[in-house]
BALUM-286719 format. One line per 2 residues: number of its first residue (from 1); their letters; for each residue x, y, z of C-alpha. Coordinates in nm, 3 decimals. Example, Ala and Ser with C-alpha at 12.3 -4.5 7.8 and 13.67 -1.06 7.14 Angstrom:
// BALUM-286719
1) as) 1.230 -0.450 0.780  1.367 -0.106 0.714
// end
This chain:
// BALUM-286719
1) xx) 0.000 0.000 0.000  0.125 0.306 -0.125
3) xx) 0.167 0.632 0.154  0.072 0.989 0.157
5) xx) -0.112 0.978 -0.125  -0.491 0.949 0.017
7) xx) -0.758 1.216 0.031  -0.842 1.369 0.361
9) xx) -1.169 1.254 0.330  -1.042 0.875 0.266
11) xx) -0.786 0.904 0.586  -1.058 1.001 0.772
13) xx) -1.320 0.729 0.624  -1.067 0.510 0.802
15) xx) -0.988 0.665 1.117  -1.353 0.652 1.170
17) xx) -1.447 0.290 1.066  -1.108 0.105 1.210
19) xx) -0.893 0.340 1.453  -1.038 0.352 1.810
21) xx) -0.862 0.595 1.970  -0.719 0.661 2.294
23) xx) -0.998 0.770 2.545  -1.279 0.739 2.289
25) xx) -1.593 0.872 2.312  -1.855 0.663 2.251
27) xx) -2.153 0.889 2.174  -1.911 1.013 1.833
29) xx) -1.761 0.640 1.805  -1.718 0.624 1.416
31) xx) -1.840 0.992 1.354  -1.551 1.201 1.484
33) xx) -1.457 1.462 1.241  -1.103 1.481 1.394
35) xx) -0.821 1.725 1.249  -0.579 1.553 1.013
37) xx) -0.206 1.631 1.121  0.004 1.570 0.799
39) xx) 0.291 1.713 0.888  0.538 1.922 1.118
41) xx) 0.861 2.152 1.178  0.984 2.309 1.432
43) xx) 0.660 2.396 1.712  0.432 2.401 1.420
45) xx) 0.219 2.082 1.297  0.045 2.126 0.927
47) xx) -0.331 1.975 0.880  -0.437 1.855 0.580
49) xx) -0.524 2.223 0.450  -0.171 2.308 0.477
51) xx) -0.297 2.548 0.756  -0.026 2.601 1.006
53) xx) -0.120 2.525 1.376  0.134 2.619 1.687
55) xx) 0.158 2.300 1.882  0.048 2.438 2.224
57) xx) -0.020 2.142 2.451  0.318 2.021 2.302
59) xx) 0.191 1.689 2.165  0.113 1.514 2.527
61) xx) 0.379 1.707 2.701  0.623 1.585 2.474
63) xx) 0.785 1.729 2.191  1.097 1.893 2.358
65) xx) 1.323 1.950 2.066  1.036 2.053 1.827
67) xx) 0.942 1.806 1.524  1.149 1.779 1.190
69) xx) 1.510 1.725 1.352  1.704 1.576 1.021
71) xx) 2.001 1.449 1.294  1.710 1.271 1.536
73) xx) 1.587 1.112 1.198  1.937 1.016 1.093
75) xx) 2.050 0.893 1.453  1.716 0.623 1.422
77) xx) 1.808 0.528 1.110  2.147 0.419 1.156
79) xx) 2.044 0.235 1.473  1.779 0.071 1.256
81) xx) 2.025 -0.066 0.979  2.285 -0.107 1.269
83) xx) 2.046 -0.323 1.532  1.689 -0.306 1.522
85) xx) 1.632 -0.506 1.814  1.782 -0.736 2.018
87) xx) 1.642 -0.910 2.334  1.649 -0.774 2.636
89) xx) 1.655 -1.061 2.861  1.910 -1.238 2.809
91) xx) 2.199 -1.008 2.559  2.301 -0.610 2.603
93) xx) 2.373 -0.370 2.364  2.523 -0.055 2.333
95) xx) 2.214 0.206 2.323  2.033 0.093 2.629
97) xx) 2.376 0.029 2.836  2.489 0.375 2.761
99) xx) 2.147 0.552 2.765  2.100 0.422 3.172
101) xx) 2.448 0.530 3.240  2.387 0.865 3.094
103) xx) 2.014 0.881 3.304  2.195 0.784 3.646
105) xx) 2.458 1.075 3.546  2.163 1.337 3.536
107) xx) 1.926 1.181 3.787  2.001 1.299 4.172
109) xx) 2.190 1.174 4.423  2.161 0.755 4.420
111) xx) 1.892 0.685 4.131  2.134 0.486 3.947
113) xx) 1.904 0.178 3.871  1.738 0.208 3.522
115) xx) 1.461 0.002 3.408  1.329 0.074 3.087
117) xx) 0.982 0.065 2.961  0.751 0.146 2.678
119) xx) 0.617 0.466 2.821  0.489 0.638 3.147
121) xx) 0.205 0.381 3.212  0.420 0.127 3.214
123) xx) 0.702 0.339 3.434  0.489 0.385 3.677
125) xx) 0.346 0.022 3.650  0.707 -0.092 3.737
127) xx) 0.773 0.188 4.010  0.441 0.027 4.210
129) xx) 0.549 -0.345 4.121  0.946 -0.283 4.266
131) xx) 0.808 -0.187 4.571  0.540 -0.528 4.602
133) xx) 0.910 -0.683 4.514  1.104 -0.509 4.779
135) xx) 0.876 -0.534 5.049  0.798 -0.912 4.995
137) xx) 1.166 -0.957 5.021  1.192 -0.796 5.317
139) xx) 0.933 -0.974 5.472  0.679 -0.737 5.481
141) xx) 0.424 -0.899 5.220  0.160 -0.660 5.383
143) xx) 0.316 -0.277 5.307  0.126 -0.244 4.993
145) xx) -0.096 0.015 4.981  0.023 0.335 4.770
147) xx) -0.096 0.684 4.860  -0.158 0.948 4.581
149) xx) -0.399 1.221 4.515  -0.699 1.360 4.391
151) xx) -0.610 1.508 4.060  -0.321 1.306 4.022
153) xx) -0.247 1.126 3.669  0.007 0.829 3.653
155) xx) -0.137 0.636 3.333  -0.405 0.403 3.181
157) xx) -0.260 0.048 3.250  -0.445 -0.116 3.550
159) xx) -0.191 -0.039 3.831  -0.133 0.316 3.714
161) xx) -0.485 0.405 3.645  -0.548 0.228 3.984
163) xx) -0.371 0.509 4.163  -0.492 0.794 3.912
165) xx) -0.693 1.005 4.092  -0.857 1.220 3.794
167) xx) -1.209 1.183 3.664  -1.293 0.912 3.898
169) xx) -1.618 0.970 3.895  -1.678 0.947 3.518
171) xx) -1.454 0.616 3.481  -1.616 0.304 3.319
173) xx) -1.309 0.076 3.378  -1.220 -0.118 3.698
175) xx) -0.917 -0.021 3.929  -0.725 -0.168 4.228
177) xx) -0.928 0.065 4.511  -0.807 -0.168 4.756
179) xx) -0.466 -0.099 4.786  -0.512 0.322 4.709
181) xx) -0.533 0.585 4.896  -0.657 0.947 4.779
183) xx) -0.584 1.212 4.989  -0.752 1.590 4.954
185) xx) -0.652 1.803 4.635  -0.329 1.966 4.721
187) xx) -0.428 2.326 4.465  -0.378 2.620 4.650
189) xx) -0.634 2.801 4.466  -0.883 2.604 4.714
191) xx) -0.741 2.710 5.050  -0.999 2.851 5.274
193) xx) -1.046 3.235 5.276  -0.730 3.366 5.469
195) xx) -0.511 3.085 5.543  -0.198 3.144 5.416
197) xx) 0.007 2.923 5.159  0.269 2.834 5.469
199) xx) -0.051 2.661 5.653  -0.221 2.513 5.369
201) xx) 0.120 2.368 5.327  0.126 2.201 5.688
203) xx) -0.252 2.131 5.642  -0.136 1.916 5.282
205) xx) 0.171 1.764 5.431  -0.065 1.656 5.747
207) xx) -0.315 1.491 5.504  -0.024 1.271 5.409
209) xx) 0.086 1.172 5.773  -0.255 1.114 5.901
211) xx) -0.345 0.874 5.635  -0.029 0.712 5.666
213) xx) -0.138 0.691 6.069  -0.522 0.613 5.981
215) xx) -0.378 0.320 5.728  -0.093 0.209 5.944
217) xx) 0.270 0.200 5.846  0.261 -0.146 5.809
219) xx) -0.004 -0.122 5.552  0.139 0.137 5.376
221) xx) 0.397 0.073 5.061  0.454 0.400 4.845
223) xx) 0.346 0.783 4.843  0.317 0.848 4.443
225) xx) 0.339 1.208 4.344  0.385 1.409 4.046
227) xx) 0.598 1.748 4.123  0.288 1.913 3.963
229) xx) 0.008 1.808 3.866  -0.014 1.759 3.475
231) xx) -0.345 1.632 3.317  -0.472 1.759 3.653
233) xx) -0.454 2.095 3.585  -0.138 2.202 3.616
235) xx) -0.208 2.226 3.973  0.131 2.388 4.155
237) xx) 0.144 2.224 4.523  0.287 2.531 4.778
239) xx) 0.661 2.589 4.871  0.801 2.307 5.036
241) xx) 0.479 2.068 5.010  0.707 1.781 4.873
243) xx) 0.973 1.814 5.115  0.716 1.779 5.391
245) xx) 0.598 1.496 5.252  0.959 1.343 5.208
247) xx) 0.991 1.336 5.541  0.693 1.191 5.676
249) xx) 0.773 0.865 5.432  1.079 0.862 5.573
251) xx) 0.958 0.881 5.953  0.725 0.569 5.828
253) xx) 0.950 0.395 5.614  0.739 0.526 5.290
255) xx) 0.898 0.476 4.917  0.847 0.796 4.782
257) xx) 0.788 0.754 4.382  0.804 1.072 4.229
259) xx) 0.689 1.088 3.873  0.853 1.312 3.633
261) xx) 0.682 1.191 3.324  0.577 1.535 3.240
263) xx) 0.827 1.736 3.443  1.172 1.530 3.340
265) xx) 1.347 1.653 3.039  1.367 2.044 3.070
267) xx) 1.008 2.104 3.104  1.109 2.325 3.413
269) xx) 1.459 2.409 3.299  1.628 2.036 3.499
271) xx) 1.693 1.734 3.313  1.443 1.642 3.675
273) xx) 1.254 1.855 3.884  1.238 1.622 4.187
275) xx) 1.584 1.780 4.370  1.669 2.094 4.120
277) xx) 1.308 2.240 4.185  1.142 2.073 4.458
279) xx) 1.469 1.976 4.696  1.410 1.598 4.732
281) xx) 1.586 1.261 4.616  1.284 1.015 4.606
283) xx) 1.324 0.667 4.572  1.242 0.643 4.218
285) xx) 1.166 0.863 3.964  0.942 0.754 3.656
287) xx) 0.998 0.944 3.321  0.869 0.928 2.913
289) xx) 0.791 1.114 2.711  1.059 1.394 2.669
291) xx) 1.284 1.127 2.700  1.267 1.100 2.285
293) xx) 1.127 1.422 2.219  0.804 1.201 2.141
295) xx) 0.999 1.080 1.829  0.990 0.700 1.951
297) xx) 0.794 0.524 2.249  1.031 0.468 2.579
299) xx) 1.004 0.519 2.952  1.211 0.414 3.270
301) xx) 1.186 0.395 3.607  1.478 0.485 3.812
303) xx) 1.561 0.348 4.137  1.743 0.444 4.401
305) xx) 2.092 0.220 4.553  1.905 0.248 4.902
307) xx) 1.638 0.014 4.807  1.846 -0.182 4.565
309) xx) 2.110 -0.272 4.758  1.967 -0.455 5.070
311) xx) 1.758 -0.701 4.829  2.062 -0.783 4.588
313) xx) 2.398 -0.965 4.589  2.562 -1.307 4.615
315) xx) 2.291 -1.400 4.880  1.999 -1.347 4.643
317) xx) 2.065 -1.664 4.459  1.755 -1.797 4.260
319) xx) 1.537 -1.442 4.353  1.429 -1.219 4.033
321) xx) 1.239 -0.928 3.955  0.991 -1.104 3.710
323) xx) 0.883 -0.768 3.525  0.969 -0.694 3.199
325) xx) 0.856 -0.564 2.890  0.930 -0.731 2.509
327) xx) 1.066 -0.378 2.392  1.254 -0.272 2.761
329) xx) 1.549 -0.087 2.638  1.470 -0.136 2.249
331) xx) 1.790 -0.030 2.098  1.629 0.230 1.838
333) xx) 1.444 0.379 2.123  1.753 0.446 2.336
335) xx) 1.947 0.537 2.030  1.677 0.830 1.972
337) xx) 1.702 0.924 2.336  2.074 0.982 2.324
339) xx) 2.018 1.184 2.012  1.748 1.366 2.229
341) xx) 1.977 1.450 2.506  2.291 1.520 2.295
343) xx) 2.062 1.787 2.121  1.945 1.935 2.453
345) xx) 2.293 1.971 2.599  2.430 2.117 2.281
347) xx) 2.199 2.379 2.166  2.179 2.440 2.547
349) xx) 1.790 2.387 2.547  1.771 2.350 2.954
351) xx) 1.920 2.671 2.990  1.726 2.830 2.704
353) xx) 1.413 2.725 2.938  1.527 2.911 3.219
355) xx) 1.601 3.193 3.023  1.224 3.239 2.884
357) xx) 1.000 3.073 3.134  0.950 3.432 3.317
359) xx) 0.807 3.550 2.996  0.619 3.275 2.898
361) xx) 0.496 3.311 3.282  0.419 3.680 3.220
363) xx) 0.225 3.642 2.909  0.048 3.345 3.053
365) xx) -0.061 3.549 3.363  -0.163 3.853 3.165
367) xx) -0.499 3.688 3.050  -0.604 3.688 3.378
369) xx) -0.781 4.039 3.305  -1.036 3.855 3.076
371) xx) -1.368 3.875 3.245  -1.388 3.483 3.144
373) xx) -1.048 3.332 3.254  -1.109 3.267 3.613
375) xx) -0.727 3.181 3.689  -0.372 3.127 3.570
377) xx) -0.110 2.892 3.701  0.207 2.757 3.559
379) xx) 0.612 2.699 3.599  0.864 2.676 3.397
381) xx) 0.698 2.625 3.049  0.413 2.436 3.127
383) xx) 0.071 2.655 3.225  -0.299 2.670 3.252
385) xx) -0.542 2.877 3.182  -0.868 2.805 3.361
387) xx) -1.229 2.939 3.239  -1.506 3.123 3.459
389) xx) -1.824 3.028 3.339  -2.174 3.104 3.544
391) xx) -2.519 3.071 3.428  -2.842 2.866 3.475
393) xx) -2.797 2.466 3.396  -2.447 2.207 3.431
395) xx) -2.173 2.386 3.535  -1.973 2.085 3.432
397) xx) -2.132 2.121 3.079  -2.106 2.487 3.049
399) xx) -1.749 2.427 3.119  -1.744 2.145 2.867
401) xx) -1.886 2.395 2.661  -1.600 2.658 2.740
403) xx) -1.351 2.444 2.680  -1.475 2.311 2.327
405) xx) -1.552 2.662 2.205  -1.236 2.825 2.291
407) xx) -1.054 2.524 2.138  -1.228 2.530 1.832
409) xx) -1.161 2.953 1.778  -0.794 2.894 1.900
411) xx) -0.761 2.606 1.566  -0.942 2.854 1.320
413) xx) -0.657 3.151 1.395  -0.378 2.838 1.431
415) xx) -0.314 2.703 1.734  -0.352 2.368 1.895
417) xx) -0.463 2.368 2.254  -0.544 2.081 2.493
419) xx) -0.860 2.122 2.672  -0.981 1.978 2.966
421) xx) -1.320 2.070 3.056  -1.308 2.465 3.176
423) xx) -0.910 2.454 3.124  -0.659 2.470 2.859
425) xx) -0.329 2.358 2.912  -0.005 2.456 2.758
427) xx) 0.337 2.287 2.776  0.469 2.369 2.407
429) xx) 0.819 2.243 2.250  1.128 2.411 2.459
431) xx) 1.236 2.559 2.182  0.983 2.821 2.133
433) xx) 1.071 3.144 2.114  0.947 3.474 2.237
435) xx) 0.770 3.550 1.910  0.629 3.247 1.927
437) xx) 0.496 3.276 2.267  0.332 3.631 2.191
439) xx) 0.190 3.465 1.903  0.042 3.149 2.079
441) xx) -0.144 3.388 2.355  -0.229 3.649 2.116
443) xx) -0.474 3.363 1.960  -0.558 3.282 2.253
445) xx) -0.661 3.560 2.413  -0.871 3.692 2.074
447) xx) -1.041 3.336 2.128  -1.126 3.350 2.443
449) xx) -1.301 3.704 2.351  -1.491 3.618 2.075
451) xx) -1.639 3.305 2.310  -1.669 3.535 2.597
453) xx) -1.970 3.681 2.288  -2.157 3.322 2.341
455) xx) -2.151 3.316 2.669  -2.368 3.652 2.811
457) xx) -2.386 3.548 3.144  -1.962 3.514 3.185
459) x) -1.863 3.637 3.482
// end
């Protein structure tokens, strides 16, 4: 069969009658008239028009180094002719042996154990299953239970939706409930009238030990947290939230999995956020996504000496770690993320972040004198821009209803944005320049005005 030489409408004849996409809806199930991307450069993907669209949710969080690189391309295809695979069980090979070397360089303090995945599910998947592992082999077959948190995100596989704590309610597919703990949302734009960010703080970091207490320590296995709050809501937990919360898993003998699949990778200026930005060196760290830049499927978990070392050596004879993945540390995959990361430290990307988060900040922030844009929020350059909607009926669907119209104005005048009920969320490739930026929220802003027209009783 013959590629790139369909009609639109034929592409999407297809999409429609075989694809079933990820978090389908069923009401449009076979009748989604869905934006064709055909191609991309740079921060910009092209739809079948040949209109040009600024990528503003970044893919999922993902596209680092912008799309087009000719030297990512070429690095892939020499691994492919080179070694397209090899298994991982029982040979090595150079890409994955290098590629965890180079993660334990940048990772903090002792995470110098790297087990690659497929993606962030599956990271997080393995995070949850090393600590069953560590705690049956210390005896302690009980210390399972994980603690997260409303809003939280950590995947779609059964252990990592099990201890996603977003859109509950309105999920049709079974989870683990047994073993998780939610505790309270952790946003600060929630806080009671006049407490101050210090106290909400203790009041968050509290909600942690008491459940640990309530639970028992002996029940309890892993705290999982993300250093914000992605798919959330880009919900920013107050100053020194997850150093609080180190400390009571380390009073009760907590794993602490902090999980960097959105943050790792320069999204706030660090190769990781967990001990640049938030001051902590958790026991593991699971990562994707920027990892390739998007341009090929990997993820790892990372794990820390201190909980490697006291279940491994010459004593261990006949125990294993029976998790593993057919394409864990696929050669082509780790050959693209050392391409990733050589790009990154060479065009000096992390440092380029640094340099123009305060203005993406600043431009992000300035839409908060829209009578409809209820709040801002963001760090380093990932942000949110949330919708204030009142008026007789839902509020749920008028904020459905925000979020759809503002999405479809922002595509018209070309940009992409993700959104997520009353919110949009914007995490764009790290490469983006100031131009760039003023263009993205100039569209933005003139959609969010010409909705704020359909919506009379805005506040």
């Amino acid at each position: 069969m013959k590629a790139h030489n369909r009609s639109s409408q034929t592409i999407r004849d297809y999409d429609n009658k075989y694809y079933m996409h990820p978090w389908e809806g069923m009401d449009s199930f076979g009748q989604a008239d869905r934006t064709i991307s055909a191609s991309a450069e740079g921060i910009y993907v092209y739809d079948e028009h040949g209109n040009r669209l600024i990528d503003g949710p970044g893919g999922m969080w993902c596209t680092q180094i912008g799309y087009g690189r000719r030297d990512m391309a070429d690095a892939i295809a020499d691994q492919v002719m080179r070694l397209s695979y090899h298994s991982p069980w029982n040979t090595a090979s150079e890409p994955p042996a290098v590629l965890a070397k180079k993660l334990a360089d940048l990772a903090p303090g002792g995470l110098n154990n790297v087990f690659f995945t497929t993606g962030g599910s599956t990271a997080v998947d393995t995070a949850i299953r090393y600590m069953h592992f560590y705690n049956n082999r210390l005896g302690r077959p009980n210390k399972k239970t994980v603690i997260s948190r409303d809003k939280a995100y950590h995947g779609s596989t059964f252990l990592s939706a099990s201890v996603t704590g977003r859109d509950r309610g309105k999920n049709f597919l079974d989870v683990d409930r047994e073993r998780v703990h939610l505790l309270p949302d952790v946003n600060p734009l929630i806080r009671p009238e006049g407490m101050s960010l210090d106290d909400w703080c203790a009041a968050k970091v509290k909600d942690l030990e008491d459940a640990i207490v309530a639970l028992g320590p002996d029940s309890v296995g892993a705290f999982i947290a993300e250093p914000i709050l992605a798919s959330g809501g880009v919900i920013i937990p107050p100053n020194g939230y997850h150093k609080g919360c180190m400390e009571v898993c380390r009073k009760y003998d907590v794993l602490y999995i902090s999980d960097e699949v959105v943050t790792g990778f320069g999204r706030l200026g660090h190769w990781f956020a967990s001990k640049d930005v938030f001051d902590i060196e958790p026991d593991m760290i699971t990562c994707a996504k920027g990892l390739t830049s998007g341009y090929l499927p990997l993820g790892a978990c990372l794990i820390n000496d201190r909980i490697v070392d006291p279940i491994s050596g010459p004593d261990q004879e006949g125990v294993m770690f029976n998790n593993g993945y057919t394409y864990s540390g696929h050669p082509v995959a780790c050959a693209a993320a050392l391409k990733n990361i050589e790009i990154m430290e060479t065009e000096k990307i992390l440092e380029h972040v640094r340099e123009i988060s305060p203005y993406f900040l600043e431009r992000l922030h300035s839409l908060r004198d829209e009578p409809m844009v209820g709040d801002t929020r963001g760090i380093g350059l990932v942000g949110c821009v949330q919708g204030k909607v009142t008026g007789d009926g839902d509020s749920y669907a008028l904020d459905q209803q925000f979020g759809a119209k503002v999405d479809e104005k922002c595509e018209e005048m070309g940009l992409i944005v993700r959104p997520m009920a009353n919110m949009c969320v914007f995490s764009p490739p790290l490469i983006i320049t100031k131009t760039q930026i003023d263009d993205m929220f100039d569209i933005l802003r003139e959609a969010i005005r010409q909705v704020a027209r359909e919506f009379p009783q805005a506040a």
